[in-house]
DRENTORKOL-3810 file (N, C-alpha, C; in nm, 4 decimals):
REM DRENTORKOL-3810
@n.u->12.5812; n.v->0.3687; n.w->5.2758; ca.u->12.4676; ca.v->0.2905; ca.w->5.3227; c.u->12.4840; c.v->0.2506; c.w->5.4681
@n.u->12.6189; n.v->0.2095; n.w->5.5312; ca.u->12.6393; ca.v->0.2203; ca.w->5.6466; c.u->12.6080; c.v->0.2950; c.w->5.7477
@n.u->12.6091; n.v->0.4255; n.w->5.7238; ca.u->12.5877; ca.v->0.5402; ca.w->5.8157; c.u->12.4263; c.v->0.5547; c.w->5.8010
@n.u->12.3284; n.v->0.4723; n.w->5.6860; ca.u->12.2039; ca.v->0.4987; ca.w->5.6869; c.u->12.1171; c.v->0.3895; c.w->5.7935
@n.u->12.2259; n.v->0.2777; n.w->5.7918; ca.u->12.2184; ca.v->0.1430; ca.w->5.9157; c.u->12.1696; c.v->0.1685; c.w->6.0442
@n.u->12.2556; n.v->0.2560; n.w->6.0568; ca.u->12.3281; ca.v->0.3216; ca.w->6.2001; c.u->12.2215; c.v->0.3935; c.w->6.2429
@n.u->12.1332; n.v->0.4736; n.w->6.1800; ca.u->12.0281; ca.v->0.6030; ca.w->6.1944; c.u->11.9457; c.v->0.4976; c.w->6.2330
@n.u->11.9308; n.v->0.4070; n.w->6.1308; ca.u->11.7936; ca.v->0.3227; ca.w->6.1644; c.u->11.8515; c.v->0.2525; c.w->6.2949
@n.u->11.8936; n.v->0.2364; n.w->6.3127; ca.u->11.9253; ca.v->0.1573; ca.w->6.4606; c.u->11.9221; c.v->0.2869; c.w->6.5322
@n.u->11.9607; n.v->0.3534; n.w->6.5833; ca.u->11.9174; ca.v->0.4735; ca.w->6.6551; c.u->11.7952; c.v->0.4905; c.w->6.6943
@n.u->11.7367; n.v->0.4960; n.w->6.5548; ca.u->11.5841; ca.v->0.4524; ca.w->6.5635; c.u->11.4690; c.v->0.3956; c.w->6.6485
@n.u->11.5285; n.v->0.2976; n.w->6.6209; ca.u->11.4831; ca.v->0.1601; ca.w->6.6818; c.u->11.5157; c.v->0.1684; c.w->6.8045
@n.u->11.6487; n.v->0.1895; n.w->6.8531; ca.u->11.6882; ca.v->0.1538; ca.w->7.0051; c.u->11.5888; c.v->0.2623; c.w->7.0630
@n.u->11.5854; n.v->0.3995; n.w->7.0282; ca.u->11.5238; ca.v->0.5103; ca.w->7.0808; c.u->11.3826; c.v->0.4890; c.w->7.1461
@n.u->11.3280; n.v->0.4209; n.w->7.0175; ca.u->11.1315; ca.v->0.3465; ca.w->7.0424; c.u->11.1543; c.v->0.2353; c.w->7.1394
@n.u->11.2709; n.v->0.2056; n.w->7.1273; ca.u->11.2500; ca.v->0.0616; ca.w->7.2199; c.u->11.3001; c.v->0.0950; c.w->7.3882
@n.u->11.3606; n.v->0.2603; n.w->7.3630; ca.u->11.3486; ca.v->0.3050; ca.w->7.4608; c.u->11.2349; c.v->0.3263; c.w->7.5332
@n.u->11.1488; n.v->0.3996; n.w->7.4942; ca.u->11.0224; ca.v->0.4812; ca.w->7.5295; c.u->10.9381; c.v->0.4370; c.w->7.6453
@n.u->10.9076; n.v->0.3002; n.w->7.5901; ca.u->10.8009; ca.v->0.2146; ca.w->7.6824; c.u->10.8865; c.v->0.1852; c.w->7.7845
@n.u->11.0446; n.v->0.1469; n.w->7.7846; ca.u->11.1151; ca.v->0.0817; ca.w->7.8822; c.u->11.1453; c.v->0.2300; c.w->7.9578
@n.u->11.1706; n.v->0.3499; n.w->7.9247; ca.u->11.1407; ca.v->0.4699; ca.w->8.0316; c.u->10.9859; c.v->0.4751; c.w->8.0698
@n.u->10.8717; n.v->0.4014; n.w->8.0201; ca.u->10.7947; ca.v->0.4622; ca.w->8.1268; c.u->10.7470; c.v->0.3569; c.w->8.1945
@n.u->10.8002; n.v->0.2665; n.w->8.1690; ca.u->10.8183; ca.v->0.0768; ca.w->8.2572; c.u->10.8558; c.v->0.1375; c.w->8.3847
@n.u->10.9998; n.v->0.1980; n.w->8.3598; ca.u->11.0776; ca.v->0.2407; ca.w->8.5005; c.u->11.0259; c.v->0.3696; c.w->8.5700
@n.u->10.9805; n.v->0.4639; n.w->8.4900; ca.u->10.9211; ca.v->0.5571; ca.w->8.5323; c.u->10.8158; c.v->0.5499; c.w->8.6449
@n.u->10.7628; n.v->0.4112; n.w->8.5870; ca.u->10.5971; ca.v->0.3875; ca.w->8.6645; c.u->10.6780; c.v->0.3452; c.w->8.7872
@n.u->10.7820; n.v->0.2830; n.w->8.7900; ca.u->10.8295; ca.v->0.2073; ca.w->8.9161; c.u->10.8855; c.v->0.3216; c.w->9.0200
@n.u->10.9554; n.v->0.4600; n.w->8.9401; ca.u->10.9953; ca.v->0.5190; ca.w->9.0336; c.u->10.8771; c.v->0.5723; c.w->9.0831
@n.u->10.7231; n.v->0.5803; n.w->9.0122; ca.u->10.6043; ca.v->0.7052; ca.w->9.0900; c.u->10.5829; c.v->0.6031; c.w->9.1838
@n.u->10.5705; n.v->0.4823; n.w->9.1826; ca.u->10.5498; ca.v->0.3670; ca.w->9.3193; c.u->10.6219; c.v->0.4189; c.w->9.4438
@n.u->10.7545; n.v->0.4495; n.w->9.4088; ca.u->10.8358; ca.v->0.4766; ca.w->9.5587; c.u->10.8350; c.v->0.6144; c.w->9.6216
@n.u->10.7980; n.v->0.6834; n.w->9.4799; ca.u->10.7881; ca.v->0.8637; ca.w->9.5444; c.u->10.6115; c.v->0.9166; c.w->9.5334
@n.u->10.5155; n.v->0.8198; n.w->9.5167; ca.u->10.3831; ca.v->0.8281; ca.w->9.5047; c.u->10.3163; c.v->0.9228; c.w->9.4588
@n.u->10.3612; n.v->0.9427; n.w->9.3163; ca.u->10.3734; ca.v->1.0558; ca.w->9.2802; c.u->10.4114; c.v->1.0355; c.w->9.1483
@n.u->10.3143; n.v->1.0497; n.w->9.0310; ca.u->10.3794; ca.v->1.0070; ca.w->8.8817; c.u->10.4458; c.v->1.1660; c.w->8.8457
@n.u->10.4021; n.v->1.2714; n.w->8.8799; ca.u->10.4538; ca.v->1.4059; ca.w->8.8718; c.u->10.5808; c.v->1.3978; c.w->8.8718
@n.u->10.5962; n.v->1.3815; n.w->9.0531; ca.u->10.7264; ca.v->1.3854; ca.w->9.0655; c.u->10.8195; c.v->1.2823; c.w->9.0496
@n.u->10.7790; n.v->1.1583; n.w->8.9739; ca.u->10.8439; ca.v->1.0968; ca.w->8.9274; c.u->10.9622; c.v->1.1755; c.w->8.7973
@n.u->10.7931; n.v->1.2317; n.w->8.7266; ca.u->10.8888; ca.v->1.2699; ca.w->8.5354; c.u->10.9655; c.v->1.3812; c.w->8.5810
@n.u->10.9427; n.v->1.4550; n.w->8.7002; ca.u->11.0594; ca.v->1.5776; ca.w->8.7447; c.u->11.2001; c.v->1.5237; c.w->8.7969
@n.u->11.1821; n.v->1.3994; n.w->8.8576; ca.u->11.3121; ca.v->1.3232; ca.w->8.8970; c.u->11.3773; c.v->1.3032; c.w->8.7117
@n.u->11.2755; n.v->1.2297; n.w->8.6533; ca.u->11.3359; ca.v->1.1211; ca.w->8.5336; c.u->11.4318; c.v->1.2736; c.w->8.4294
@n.u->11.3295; n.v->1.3897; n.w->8.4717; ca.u->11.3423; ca.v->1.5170; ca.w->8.3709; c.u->11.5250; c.v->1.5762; c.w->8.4356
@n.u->11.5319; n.v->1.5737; n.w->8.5638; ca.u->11.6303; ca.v->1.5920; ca.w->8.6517; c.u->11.8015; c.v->1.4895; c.w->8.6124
@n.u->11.7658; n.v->1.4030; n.w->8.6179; ca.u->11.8730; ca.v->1.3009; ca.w->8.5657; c.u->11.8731; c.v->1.2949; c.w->8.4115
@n.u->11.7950; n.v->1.3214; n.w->8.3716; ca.u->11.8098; ca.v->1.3555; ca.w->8.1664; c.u->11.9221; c.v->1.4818; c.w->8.1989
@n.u->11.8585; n.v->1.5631; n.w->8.2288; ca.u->11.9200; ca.v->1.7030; ca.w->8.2412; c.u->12.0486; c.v->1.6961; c.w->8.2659
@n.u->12.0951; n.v->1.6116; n.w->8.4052; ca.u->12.2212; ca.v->1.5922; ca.w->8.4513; c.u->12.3099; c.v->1.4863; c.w->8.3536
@n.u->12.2521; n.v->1.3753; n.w->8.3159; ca.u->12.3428; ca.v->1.3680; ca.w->8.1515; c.u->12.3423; c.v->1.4019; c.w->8.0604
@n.u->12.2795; n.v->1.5036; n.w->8.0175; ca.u->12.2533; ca.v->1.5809; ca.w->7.8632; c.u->12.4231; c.v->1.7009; c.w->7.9220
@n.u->12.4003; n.v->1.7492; n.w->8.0144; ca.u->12.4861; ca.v->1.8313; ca.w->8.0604; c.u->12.6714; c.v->1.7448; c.w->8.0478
@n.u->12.6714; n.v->1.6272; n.w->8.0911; ca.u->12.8031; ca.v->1.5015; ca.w->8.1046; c.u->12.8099; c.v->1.5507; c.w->7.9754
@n.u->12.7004; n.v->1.5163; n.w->7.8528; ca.u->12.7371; ca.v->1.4772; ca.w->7.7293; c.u->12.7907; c.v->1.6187; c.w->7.6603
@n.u->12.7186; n.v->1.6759; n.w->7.6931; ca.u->12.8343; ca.v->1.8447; ca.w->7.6521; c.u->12.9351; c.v->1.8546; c.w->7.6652
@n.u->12.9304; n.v->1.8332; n.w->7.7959; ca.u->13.1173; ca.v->1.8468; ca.w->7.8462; c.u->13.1902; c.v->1.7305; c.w->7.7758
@n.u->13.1403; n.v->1.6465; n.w->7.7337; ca.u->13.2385; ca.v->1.5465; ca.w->7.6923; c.u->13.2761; c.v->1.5474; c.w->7.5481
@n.u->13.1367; n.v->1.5794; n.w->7.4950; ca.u->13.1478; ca.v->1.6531; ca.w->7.3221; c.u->13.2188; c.v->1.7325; c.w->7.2441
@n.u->13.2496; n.v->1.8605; n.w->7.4039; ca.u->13.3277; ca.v->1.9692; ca.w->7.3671; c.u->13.2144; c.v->2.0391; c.w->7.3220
@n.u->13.0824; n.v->2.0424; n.w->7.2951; ca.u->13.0050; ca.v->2.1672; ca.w->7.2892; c.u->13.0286; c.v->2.2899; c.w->7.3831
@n.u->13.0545; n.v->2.4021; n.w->7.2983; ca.u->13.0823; ca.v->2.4956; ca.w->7.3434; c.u->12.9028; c.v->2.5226; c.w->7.4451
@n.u->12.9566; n.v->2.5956; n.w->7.5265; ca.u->12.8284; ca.v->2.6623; ca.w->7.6030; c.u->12.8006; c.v->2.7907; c.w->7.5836
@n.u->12.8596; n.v->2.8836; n.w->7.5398; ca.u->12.8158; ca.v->3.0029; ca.w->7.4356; c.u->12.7273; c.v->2.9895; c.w->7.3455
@n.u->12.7204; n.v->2.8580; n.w->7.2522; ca.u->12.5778; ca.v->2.8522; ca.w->7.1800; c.u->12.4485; c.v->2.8619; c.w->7.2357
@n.u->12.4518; n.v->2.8360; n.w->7.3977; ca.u->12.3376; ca.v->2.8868; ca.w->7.4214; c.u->12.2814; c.v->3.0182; c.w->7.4426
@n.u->12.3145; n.v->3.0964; n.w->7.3914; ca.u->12.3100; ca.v->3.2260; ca.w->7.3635; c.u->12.2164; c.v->3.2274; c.w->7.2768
@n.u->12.2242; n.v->3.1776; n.w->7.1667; ca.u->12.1478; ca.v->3.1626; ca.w->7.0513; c.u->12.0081; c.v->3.1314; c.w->7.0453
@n.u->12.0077; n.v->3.0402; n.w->7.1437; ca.u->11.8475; ca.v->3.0223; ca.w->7.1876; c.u->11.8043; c.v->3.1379; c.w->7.2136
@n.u->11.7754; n.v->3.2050; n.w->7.2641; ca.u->11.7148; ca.v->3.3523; ca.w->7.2569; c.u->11.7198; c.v->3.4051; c.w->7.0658
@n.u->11.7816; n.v->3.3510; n.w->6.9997; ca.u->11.6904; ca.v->3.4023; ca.w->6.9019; c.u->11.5743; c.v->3.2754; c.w->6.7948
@n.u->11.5508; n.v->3.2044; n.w->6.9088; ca.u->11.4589; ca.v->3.1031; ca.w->6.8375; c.u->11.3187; c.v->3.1394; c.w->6.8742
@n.u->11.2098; n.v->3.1159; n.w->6.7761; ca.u->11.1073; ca.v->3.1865; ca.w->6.7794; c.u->11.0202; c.v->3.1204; c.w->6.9272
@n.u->10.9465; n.v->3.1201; n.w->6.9410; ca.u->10.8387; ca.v->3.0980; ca.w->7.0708; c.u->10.8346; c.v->2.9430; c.w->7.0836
@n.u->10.8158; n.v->2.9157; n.w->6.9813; ca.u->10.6918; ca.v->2.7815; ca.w->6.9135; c.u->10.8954; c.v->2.7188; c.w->6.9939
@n.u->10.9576; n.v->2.7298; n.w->6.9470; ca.u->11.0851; ca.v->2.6822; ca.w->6.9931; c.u->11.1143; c.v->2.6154; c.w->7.1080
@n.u->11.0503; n.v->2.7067; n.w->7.1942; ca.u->11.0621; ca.v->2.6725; ca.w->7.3613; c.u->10.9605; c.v->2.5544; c.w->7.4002
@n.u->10.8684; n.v->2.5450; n.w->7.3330; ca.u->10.7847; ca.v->2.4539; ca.w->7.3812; c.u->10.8181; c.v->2.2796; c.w->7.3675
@n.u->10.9114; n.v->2.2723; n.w->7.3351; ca.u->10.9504; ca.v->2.1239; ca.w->7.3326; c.u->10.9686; c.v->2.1014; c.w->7.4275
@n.u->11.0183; n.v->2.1248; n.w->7.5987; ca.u->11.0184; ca.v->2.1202; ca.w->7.7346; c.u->10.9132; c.v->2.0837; c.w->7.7763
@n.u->10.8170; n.v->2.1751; n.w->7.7233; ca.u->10.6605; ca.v->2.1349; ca.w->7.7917; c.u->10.5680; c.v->1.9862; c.w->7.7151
@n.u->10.6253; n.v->1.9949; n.w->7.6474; ca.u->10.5188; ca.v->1.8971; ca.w->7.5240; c.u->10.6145; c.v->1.7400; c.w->7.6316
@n.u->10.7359; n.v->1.7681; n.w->7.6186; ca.u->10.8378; ca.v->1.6761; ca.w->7.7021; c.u->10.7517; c.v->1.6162; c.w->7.8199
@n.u->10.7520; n.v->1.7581; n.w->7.9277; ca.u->10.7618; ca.v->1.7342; ca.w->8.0386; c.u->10.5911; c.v->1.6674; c.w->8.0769
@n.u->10.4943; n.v->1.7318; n.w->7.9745; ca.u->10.3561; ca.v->1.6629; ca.w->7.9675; c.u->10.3528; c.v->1.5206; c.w->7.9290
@n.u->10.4451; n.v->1.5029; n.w->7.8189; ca.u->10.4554; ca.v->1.3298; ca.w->7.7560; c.u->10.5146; c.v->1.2279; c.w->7.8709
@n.u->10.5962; n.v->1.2847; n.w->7.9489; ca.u->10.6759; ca.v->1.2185; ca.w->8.0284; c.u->10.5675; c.v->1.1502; c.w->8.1750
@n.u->10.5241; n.v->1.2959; n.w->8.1918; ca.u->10.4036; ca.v->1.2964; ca.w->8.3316; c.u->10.3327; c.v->1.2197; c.w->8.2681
@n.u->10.2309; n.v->1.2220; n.w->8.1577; ca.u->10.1312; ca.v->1.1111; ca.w->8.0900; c.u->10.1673; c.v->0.9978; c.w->8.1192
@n.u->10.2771; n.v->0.9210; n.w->8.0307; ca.u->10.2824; ca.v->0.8156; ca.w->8.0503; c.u->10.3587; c.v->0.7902; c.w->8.1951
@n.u->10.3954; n.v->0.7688; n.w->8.2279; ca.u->10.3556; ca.v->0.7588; ca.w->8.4245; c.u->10.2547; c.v->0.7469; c.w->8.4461
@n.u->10.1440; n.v->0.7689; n.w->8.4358; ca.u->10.0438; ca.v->0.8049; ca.w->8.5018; c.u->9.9372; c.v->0.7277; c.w->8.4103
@n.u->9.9862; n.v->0.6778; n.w->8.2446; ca.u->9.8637; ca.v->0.6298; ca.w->8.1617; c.u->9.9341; c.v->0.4781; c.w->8.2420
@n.u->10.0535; n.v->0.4263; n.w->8.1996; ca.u->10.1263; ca.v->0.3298; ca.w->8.2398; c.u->10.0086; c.v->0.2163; c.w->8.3330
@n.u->10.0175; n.v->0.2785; n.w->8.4911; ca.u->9.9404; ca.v->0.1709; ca.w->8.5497; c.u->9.7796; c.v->0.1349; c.w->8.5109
@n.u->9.7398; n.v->0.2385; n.w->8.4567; ca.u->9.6062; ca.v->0.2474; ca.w->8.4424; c.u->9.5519; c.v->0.1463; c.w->8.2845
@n.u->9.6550; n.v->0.1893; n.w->8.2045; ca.u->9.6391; ca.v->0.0863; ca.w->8.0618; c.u->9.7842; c.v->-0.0344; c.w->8.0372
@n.u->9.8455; n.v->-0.0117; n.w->8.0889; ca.u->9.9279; ca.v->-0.1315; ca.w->8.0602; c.u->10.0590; c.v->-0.0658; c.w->7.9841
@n.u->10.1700; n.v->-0.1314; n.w->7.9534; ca.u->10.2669; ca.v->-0.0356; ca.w->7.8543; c.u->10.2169; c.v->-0.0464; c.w->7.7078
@n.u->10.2138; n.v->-0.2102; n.w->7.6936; ca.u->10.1293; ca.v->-0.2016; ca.w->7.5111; c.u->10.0357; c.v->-0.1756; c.w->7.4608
@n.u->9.9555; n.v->-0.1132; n.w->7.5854; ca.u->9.8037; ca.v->-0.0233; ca.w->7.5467; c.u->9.8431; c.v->0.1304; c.w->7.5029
@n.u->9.9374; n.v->0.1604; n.w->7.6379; ca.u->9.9723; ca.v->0.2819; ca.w->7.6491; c.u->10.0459; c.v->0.3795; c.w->7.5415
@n.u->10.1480; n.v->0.2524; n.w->7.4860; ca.u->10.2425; ca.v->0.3015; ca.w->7.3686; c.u->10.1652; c.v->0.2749; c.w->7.2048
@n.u->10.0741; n.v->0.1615; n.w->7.2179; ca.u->10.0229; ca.v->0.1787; ca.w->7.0763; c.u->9.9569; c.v->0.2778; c.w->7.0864
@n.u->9.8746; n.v->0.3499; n.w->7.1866; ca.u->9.8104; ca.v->0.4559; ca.w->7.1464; c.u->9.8755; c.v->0.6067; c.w->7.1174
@n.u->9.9681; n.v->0.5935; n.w->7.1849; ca.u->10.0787; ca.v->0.6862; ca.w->7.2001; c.u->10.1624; c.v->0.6821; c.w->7.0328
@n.u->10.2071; n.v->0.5678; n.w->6.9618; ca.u->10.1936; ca.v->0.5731; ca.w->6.7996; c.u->10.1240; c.v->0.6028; c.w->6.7326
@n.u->10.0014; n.v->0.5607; n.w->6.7767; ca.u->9.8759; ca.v->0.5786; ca.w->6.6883; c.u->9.8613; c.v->0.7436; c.w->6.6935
@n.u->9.8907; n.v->0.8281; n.w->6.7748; ca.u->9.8353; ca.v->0.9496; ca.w->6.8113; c.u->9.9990; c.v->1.0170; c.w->6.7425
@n.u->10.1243; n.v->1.0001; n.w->6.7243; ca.u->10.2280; ca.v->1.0176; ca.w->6.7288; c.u->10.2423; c.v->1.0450; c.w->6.5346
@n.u->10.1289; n.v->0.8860; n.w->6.4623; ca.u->10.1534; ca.v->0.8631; ca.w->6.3410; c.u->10.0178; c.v->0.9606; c.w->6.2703
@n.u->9.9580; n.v->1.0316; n.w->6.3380; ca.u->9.8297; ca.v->1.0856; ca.w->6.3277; c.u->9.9221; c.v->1.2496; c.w->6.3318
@n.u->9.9462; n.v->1.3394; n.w->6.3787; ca.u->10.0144; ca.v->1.4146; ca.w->6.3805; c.u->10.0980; c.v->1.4813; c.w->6.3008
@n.u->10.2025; n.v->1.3120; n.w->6.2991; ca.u->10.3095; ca.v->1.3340; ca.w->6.1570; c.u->10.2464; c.v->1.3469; c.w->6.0318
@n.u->10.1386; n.v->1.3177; n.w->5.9906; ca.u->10.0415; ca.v->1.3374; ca.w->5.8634; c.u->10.0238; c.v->1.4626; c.w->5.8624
@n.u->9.9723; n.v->1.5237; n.w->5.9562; ca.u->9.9633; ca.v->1.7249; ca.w->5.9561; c.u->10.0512; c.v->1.7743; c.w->5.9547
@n.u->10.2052; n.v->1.7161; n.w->6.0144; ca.u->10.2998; ca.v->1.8251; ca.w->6.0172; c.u->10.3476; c.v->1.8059; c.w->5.9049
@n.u->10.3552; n.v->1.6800; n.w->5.8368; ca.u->10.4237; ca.v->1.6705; ca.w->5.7037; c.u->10.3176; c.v->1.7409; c.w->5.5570
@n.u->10.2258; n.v->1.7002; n.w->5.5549; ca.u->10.1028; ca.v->1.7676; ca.w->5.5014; c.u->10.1484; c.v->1.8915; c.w->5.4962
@n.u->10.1462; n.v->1.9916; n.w->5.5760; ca.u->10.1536; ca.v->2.1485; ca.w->5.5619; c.u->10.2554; c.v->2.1921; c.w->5.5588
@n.u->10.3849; n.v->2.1057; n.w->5.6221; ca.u->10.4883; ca.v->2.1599; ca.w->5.6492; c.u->10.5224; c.v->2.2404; c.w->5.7797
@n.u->10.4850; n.v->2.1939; n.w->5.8554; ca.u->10.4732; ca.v->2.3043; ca.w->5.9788; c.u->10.6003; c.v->2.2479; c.w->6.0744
@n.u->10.6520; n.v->2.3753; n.w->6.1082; ca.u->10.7556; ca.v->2.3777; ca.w->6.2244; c.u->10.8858; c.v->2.3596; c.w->6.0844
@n.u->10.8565; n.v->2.4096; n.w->5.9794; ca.u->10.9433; ca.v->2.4318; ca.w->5.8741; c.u->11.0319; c.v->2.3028; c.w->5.8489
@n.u->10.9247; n.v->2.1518; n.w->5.8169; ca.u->10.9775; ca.v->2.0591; ca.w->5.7987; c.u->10.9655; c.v->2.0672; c.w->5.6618
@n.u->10.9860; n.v->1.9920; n.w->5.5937; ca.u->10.9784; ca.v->1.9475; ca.w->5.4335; c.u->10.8316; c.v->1.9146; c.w->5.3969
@n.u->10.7530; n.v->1.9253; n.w->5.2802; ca.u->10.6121; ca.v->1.9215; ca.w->5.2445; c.u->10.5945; c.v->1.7732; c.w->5.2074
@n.u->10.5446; n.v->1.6704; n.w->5.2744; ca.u->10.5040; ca.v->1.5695; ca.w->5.2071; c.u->10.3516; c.v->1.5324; c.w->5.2129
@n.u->10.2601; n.v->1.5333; n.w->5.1035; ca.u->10.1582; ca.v->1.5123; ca.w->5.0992; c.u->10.0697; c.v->1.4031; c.w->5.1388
@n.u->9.9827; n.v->1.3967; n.w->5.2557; ca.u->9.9109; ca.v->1.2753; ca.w->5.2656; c.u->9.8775; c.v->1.2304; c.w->5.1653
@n.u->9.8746; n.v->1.0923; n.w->5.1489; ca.u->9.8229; ca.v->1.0259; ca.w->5.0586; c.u->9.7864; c.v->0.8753; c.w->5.0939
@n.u->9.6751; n.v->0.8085; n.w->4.9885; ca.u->9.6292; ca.v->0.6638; ca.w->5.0676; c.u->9.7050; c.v->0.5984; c.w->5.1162
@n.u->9.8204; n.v->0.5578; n.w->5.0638; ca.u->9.9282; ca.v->0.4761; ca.w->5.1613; c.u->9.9801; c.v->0.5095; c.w->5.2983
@n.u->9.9602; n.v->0.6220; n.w->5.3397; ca.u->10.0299; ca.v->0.6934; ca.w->5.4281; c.u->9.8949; c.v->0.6816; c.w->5.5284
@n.u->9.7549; n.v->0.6939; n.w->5.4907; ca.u->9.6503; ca.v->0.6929; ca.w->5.5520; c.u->9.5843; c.v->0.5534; c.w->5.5997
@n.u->9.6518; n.v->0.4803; n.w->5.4780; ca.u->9.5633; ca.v->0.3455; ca.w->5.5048; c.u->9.7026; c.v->0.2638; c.w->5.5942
@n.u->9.8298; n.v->0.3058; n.w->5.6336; ca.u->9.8872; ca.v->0.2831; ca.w->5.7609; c.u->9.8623; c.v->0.3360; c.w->5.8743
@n.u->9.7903; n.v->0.4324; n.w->5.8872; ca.u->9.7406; ca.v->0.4552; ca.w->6.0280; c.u->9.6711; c.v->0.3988; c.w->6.0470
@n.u->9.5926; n.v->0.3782; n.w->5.9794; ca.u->9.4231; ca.v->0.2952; ca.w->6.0023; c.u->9.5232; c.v->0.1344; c.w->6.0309
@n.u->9.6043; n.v->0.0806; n.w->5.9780; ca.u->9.6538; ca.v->-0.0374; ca.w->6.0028; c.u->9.7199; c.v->-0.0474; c.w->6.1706
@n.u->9.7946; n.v->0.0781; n.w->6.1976; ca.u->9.8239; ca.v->0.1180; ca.w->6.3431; c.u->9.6915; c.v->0.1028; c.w->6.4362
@n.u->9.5722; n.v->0.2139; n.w->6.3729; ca.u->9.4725; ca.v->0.1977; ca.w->6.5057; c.u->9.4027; c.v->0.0296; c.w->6.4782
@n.u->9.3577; n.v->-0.0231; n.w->6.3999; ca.u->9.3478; ca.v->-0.1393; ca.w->6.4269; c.u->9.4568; c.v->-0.2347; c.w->6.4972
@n.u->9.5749; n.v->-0.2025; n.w->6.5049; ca.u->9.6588; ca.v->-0.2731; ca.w->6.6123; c.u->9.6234; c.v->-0.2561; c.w->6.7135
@n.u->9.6662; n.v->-0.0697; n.w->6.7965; ca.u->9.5185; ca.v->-0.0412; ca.w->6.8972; c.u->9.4709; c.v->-0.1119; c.w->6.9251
@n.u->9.3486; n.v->-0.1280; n.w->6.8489; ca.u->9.1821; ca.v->-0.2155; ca.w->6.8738; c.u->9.2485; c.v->-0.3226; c.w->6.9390
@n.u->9.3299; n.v->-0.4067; n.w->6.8797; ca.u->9.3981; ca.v->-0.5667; ca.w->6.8904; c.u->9.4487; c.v->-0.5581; c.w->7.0041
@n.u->9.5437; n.v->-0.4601; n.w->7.0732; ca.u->9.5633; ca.v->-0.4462; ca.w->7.1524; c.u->9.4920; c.v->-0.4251; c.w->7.2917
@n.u->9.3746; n.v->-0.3012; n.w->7.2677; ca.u->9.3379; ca.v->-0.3017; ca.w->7.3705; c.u->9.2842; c.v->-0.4495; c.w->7.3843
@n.u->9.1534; n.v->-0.4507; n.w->7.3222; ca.u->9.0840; ca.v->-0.5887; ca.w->7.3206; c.u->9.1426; c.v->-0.7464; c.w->7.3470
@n.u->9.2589; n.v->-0.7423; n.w->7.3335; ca.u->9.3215; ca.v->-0.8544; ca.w->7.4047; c.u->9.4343; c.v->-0.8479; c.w->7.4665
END
């Protein structure tokens, strides 16, 4: 049960990341005027510690070899990235962070219903159902609450 603690805190710290990268994000497009080249800086320094954390892991670098046999749909997590990253930069000043990120759940918890629904991207089949539906609808009425005040 310990190690199930731990995930959920992962969790949590991760989301509670999100808004606080595009808090700072928005601050770096202020100095380089430029929300673009902000998420190419933010994408740049991910890169340069994702790389630390290899070397420090001991991940071999021969596994990347392997990527070449992952299908198409594979590669596109970079772009979906590098679009989510540029967005919020750029939604940030214009809606606020708690406008920006409930909608960004709301659209996030809307999604996970189709991919789990069909199974797609060869996740596990879980069927929408009212509970699962009548929490989104509880999300976009946060939304509403949100924008509106």
């Amino acid at each position: 049960m310990q190690h199930g603690i731990y995930w959920l805190a992962i969790a949590l710290l991760a989301g509670a990341f999100m808004p606080t990268q595009g808090a700072i994000n928005n601050k770096l497009a202020l100095y380089v005027q430029s929300p673009v080249l902000a998420a190419f800086i933010s994408f740049g320094v991910g890169t340069i510690a994702l790389f630390f954390y290899l070397l420090l892991s001991g991940t071999p670098f021969s596994q990347l070899l392997l990527a070449k046999n992952a299908p198409a749909i594979a590669w596109t997590g970079g772009l979906l990235g590098a679009f989510f990253v540029a967005a919020v930069v750029s939604l940030v000043p214009r809606l606020g962070v708690a406008l920006t990120f409930s909608l960004i759940v709301a659209g996030q918890l809307i999604v996970t219903l189709v991919i789990d629904h069909y199974g797609l991207f060869d996740v596990p089949v879980k069927t929408v159902n009212l509970p699962r539906v009548l929490g989104i609808l509880l999300i976009i009425g946060g939304v509403i609450l949100v924008r509106r005040f």
